[in-house]
Each structure stands twice: as C-alpha cells, then as structure tokens.
N, C-alpha and C positions, 0 to 999 in steps of 0.2 A: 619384706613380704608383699606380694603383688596385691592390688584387691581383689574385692569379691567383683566376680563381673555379673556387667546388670543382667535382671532374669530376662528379660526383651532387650536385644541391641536393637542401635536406633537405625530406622530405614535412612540409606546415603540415597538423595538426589542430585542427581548428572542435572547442572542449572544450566549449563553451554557445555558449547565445544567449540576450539579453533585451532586449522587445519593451515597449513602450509605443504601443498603437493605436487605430485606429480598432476594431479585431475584439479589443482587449485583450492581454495580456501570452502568454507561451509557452504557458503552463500552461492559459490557457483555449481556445488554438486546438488544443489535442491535446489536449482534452475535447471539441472540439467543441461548445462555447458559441454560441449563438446569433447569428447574425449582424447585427452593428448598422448601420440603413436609413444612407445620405445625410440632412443635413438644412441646413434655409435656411442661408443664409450671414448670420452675425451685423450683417452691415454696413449700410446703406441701400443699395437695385438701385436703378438709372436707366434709362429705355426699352434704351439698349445693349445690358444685361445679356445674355450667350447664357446661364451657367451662375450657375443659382440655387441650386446646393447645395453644401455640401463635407463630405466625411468629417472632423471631429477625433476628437482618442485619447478613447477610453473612458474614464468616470470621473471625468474631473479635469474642475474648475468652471470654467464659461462664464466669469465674471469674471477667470480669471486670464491675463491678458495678458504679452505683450511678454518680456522676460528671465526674470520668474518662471515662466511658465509654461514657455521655453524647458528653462527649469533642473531643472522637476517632470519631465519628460516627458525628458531625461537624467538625471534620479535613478532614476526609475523603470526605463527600461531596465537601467541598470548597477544595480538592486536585484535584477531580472529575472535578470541577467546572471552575476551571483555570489551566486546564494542568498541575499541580505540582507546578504552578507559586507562591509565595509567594501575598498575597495581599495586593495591592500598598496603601499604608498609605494613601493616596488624595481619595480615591474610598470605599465611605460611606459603611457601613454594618449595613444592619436591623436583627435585632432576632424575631425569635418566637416559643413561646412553652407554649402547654396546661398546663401542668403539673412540669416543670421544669423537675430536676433530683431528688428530693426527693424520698426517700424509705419511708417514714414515713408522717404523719403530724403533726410532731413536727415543734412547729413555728419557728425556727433557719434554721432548714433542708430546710423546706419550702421555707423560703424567700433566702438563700444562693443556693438554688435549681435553681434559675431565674436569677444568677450571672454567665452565661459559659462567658460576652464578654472579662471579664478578663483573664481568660484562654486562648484565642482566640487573642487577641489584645493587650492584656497587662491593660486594661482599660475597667470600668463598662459601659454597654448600654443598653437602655431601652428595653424590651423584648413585643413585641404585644403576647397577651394571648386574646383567645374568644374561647376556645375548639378546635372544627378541622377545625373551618374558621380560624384560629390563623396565619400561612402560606400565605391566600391570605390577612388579611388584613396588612402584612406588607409589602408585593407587593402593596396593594392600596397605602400605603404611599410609596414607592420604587418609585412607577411611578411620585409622586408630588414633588420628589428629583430630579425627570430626568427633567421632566415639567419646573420646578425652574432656570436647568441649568447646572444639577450635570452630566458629560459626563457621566459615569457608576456608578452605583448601583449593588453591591451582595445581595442578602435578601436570608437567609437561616433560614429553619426549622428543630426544630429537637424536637423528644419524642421519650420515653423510653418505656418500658413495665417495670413494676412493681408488688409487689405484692398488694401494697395500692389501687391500680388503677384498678387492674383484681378485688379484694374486692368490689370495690366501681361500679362499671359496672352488678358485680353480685347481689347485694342489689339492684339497678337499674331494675335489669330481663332483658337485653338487650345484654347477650352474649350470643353466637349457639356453638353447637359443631362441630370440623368440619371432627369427624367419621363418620359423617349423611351428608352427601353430597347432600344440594339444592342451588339450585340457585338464585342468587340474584334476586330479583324482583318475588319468587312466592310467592305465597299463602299461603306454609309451613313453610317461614323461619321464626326463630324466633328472631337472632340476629346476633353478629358478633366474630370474633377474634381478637384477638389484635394481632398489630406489631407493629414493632420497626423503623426510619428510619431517615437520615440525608440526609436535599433536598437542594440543590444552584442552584440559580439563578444570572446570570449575565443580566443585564437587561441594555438600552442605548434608544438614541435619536437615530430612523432610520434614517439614511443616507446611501449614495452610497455604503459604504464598508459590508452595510447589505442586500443586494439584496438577499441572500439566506434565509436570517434568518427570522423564524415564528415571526408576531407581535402577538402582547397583543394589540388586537384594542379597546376591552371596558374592564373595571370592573366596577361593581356596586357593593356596599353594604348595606345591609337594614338591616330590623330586622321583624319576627313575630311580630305583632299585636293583639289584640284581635279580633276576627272579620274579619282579616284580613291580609291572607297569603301570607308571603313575598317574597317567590321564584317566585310564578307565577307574583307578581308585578313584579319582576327586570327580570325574563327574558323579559315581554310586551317591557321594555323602550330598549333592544333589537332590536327590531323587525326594519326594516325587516332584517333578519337573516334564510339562507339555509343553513346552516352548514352537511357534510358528515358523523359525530361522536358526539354523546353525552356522556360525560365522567362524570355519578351523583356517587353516593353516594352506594345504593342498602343495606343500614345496618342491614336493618330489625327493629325492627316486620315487620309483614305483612301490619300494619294498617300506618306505617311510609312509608312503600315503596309504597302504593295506593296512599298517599298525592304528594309523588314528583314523581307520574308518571300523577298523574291528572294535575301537573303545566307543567310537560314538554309536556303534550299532546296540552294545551291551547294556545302554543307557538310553538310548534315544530314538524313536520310531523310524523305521525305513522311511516311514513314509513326508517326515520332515525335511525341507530342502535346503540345503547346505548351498554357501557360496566360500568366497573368501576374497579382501583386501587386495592379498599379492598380485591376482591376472591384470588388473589396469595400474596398480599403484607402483609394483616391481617389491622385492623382499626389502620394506625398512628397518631391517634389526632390529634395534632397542624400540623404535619405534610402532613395532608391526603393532603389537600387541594392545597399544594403547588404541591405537587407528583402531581398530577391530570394534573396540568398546566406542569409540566414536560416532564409527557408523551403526553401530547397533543404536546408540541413543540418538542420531538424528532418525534411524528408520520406525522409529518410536513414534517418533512428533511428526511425520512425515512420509514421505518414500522419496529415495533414491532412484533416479530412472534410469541409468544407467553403469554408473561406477559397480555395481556388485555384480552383475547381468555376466554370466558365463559364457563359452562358446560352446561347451556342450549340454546335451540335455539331460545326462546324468551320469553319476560317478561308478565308479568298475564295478562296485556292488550294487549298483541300482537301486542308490537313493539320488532322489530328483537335484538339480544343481537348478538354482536361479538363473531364468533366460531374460526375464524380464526387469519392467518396474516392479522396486519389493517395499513392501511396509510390513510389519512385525510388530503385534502387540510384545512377545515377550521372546527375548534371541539369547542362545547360549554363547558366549564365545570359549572358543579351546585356544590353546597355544601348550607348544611342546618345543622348549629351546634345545639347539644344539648344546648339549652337556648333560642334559637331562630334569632341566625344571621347567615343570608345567604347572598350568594354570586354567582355572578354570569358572566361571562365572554367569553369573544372568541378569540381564537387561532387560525393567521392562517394568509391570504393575508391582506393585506390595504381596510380598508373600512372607512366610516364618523366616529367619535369618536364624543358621543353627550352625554350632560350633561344635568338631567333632573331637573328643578329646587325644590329644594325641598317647601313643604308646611305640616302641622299641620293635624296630622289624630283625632281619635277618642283618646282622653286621656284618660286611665285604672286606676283603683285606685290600689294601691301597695298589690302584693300577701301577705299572713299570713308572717313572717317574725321573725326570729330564733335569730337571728343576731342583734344586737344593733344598733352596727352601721349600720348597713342596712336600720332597721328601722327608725333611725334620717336620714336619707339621704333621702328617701322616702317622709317624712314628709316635708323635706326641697324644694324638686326638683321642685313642680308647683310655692313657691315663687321666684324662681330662671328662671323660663323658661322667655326664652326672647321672644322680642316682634313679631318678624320674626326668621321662624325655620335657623338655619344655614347649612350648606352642609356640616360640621363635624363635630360631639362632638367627643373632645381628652380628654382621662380622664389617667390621671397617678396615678396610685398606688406607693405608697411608697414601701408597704410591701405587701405581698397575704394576704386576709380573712386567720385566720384559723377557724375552727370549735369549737362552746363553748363549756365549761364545758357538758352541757344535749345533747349534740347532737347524743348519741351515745345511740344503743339499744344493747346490751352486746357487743361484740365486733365487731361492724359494725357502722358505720355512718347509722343516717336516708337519706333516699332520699332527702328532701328536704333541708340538709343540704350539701350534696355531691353540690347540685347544686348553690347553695350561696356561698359556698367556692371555684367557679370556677372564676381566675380573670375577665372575662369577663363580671361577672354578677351584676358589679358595673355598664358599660356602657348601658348594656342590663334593669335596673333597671331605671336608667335616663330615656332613650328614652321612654321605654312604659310606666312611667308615662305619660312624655309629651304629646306622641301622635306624637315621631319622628320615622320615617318611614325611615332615610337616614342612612349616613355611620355614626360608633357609633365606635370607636375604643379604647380600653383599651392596655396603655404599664404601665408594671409592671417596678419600679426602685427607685431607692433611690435618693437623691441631687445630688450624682454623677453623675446622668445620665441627669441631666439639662442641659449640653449646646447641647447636642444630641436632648432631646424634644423639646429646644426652634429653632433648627434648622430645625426641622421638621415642626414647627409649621409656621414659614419662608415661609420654599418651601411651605406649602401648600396655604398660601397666596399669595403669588407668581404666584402660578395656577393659580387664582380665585376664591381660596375657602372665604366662611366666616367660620372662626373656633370658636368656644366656648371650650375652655378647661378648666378643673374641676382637679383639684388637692386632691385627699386624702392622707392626710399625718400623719404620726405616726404609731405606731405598736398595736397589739392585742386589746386590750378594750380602748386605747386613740389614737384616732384620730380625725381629723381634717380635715373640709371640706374646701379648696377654692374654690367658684363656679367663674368663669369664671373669673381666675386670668389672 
C-alpha cells in the first residue's frame, strides 16, 4: 500500500543548469555569444533529401561519432552542470534519450546505444526514453527522488544527430529546410532540423540556501487520446497560471503547430509571447524538452539575448513570438512528443503544487500493428488493467523494439514502424488501450539496472503515488510480459 502523500509537496529548486549545444554551454548563452549557423548534414543526401542541414553541439570534433561522442556531450553538460565538480556518488542520476547513440538499427548497436551510465558512472542505469518528452519525464521522476527525500537529483539528457534518424524523420515528411527561412508557428512551415545537445539539471528540496533559484512548481504528464487532446488537458489542471513566456515546441507542419497553439490559446493569454528552443538549437529529441526547462530557469535568473529571439513577430494566430532579449519571472513550457506524450510545466516563483487525481478516459482498441510483440501486449493490456487507474504506469524495457524483418520499403523503414520502434511506444501502447490519460513513463535497461527502477519505484511511493509497473523482458522476438510485477 503506497503512502499517504504529503498535504503540501515540497517546492523543487532548478540549483544549475549545464548545456552542451548547438549555441554552446550556459555561460556563453548568458554572455550572449554569437550564434552558431545550421550546417550540411555530414552524411551523403539523395534526390529525397527535404533537410540538408542540422545544428550539432559547439566545439566538439566532427569525427567523433556514435557512443563517444554521446559520452562528450553528457560529460560536458554534467561539467556545465556542477562547475567542474565531479559527481558526488550519494547524488542520484536519471538518463534519458530518444534515440540512444546508435548509427544503425542493428539490435546490438541499438540496445548498447541506451548504455552511456556506464560510461558516466562506471555502472548501467535505466534511461527514460518517450521521444522529445524523454528529458522531462525523467525530471518527473527526478522530482519523486527529491519528494521521497533524496537532497539533490542531476537528470540529464542527451541525443545525437545521426544518419538513421535524419532517414527516419525524412520517410516521416516532417523535416524543413533551413535555406528557406519561416518561422515557427506559420502557415508555411513544413518541418524541423535536427540538433544535437547535452542538457543537466541539478534539481533539490527548496530551502533557505535557494532563495534565488527558479522552482519547477508543477509537472504534469499525460498522453494523446483518441478523441482527446492531451496538452490542452494538462495545461487546464494548471490553471490558474499568468506566466510572462511560453516556451512550446513550433516543429511544424503547419497542421501540428494550429493544434498546440489552439491548446495554448485555451489556457493561456493571446497576449503572452511564445518562443521556442528548436529555431537556433535544431530538434534535440530526447533532449528538447529538458533544454526548454533549461532555458526557462536561466531566463529566471537572467535573460537570454539572443538563443530564444525569433524571426518572426508573431505566430499564425497572433500571439507575439520573442524578437528580442527575454527574461521571464514565471515560463510555461509544453512539449508534445511524436507518439502522443505530453508535458507540461512552470518555471519560475513558488506557487500551490496540486496533484490531479487520475481516473479512466475512453479506452481505444490497439492501432494495426507490425510488431509481435506489440501486438501480444495489446491483446494482453485490458485483462491486466486494474481496477482504479493509478498515477504512474512504470514500464521497463529490457531491450529497445527493433524493427522486423518486412519493415522496410527498399531502404527506409515504413512510418509506421519508425514509430513502434520508439521506446516509448510500449507505454504509450498500454495507456490508450486502457483509457490512461496520466503519467506513463518508459525506462529502457537490462537486470542491471533493477536496484535503480526499484528505487524509483520507492520514491515514487513515497510521494503518494500509486504505481503499476510492467516489465518487458527478453530481446528481439522472445520476450516476456510482467504486468504489474
């Protein structure tokens, strides 16, 4: 039996932040360091090609690929992060990444791809993967480490740019070129750029010593529905919320960016100015999300001159877009991953922190399904839903999906497998069967990373959560479901 959770959760203080980017570390985007162009995509383009460019981090050499490079680029943040400090053994570290560091989807690469904590710690840890919410939902579990009791939490994200991944976005239709210079939120754009970037968060139990420091007063996590749009639910359980910045998404198409300016409109004043991350930084997947709240807590303690600064002066529905230097006593950010989980939060002074009880929406029957095991899981999931929805499904992946034998149309994945083969999409698969509308969180890891999830699972009990966690175990065509081990 979970506990009772406290009548006041405790205010989370953002203590640092350390960045590894396209636009460079903390210290040179609050210098206002010059901002660095898009450039070719290292790879060989084929007539297909929509986007020829991608943002990677500042600094660090073209040649260094695959895991290494993964590893610079979370060294660098977590050096960002703690002043140089090495990180104190007692002071937990959450991962997360869409993608890992795999160049291929070969299943070895792949699943060895979501192994950096060894690199990092000497020791394997579970990786929260769910696309480019991937970042805040291991912040959502960060904050039920601090809740539980844990004095500081680092949660850092990190994603690559690759050639697999520019392939796989372009089969999608969902990259722009960024020769053609629009703006996020109009009516022309079609898609996005990739970047590359490594984001830390230092995270703690506000007290005296943090008077200066931006909190993380809410996060919510939900998920798309059928019938039933998930950003606009979780910014409502917001409310009431005057925030000075809204920090979305803007990825394009046209027809993505009308949906999350219709949710932020139903929540949030026209007359509030929206930016976003992606125009200078490029789309960091796993990492977007956490960058987002990054910047939010440095425009807290500061302003950004430039990195947030738009090129246009306002979005299709004529809410103002950041042209300038921005500071923000209190910033929302949204994020809405490809699969359908969203996120949603505030940055900024001390307000209520209120927890909405979950309950059972419209339950979907399981999409057309490629995957095997997908589909036995699917089949499985409504005799497994319990009897009252819980406030987390935890699902641990063993190993990533990879993609079968037929998934491919000469050499490209089908769409519909690009998006099955995203770890996320085992938790994202659970909920809308069910008709769970709450936090849904997938970490990728092997045995090894067991006394990490079971510690997770702890603190979030601890909080007051009720957790249902679901275990899939085994690799490629044999695995194995635990439901609510």
């Amino acid at each position: 039996m979970a506990n009772k959770p406290p009548a006041e959760p405790p205010q989370i203080a953002i203590r640092s932040v350390g960045l590894a980017t396209a636009q460079g570390c903390a210290r040179e985007l609050r210098a206002g360091a010059a901002l660095s162009p898009p450039v070719p995509i290292p790879w060989p383009r084929d007539p297909r090609t929509a986007g020829s460019r991608h943002r990677p981090a500042r600094g660090i050499e073209g040649d260094l690929t695959g895991p290494a490079r993964m590893t610079e680029l979370a060294r660098r943040a977590l050096a960002d992060c703690l002043g140089g400090e090495p990180l104190r053994p007692d002071v937990p570290l959450l991962l997360a990444s869409c993608n890992g560091s795999a160049g291929t989807s070969d299943p070895d690469l792949w699943r060895s791809g979501f192994e950096m904590g060894a690199a990092l710690i000497g020791r394997d840890l579970p990786v929260a993967s769910a696309a480019c919410a991937s970042g805040l939902h291991a912040l959502f579990l960060g904050t039920r480490l601090v809740q539980a009791g844990a004095d500081e939490v680092v949660v850092l994200a990190v994603d690559l740019t690759s050639a697999p991944a520019h392939a796989n976005f372009e089969t999608l239709r969902i990259l722009g070129d960024p020769e053609v210079e629009i703006p996020p939120w109009h009516p022309g754009r079609t898609g996005f750029i990739l970047g590359e970037a490594g984001v830390a968060l230092r995270i703690g139990r506000a007290d005296s010593n943090d008077q200066q420091a931006p909190l993380l007063s809410e996060l919510a996590l939900g998920y798309d529905l059928p019938d039933d749009e998930g950003l606009g639910r979780l910014l409502a359980l917001l409310e009431p919320v005057a925030p000075t910045l809204v920090l979305g998404q803007g990825t394009g198409p046209s027809a993505v960016d009308r949906s999350e300016l219709a949710a932020l409109a139903a929540g949030i004043s026209l007359e509030v100015p929206l930016s976003t991350a992606l125009h200078h930084f490029g789309h960091t997947l796993g990492a977007s999300g956490l960058l987002s709240v990054g910047l939010a807590a440095l425009a807290c303690s500061g302003s950004i001159p430039a990195a947030l600064a738009m090129p246009g002066r306002s979005a299709s529905d004529g809410r103002p877009l950041v042209t300038g230097t921005v500071s923000s006593r209190e910033t929302v950010v949204v994020c809405r991953a490809l699969g359908g989980a969203c996120v949603a939060c505030v940055v900024g002074p001390e307000r209520p922190v209120r927890r909405s009880p979950p309950h059972w929406r419209r339950a979907a029957p399981p999409p057309p399904l490629r995957d095997l095991n997908l589909r036995g899981m699917a089949q499985q999931a409504m005799e497994h839903r319990p009897a009252r929805p819980p406030d987390l499904l935890l699902v641990r992946l063993e190993a990533p999906l990879v993609p079968p034998h037929d998934a491919r149309l000469a050499d490209r994945l089908l769409p519909s497998s690009i998006l099955e083969m995203t770890p996320g999409f085992v938790a994202q698969l659970v909920a809308q069967t069910w008709g769970f509308a709450g936090a849904a969180v997938c970490l990728v890891g092997s045995e090894r990373t067991e006394p990490d999830v079971a510690e997770i699972v702890r603190a979030c009990e601890a909080a007051g959560d009720v957790v249902f966690r679901l275990d899939v175990r085994g690799q490629g065509e044999n695995r194995h479901v635990d439901w609510n081990c």
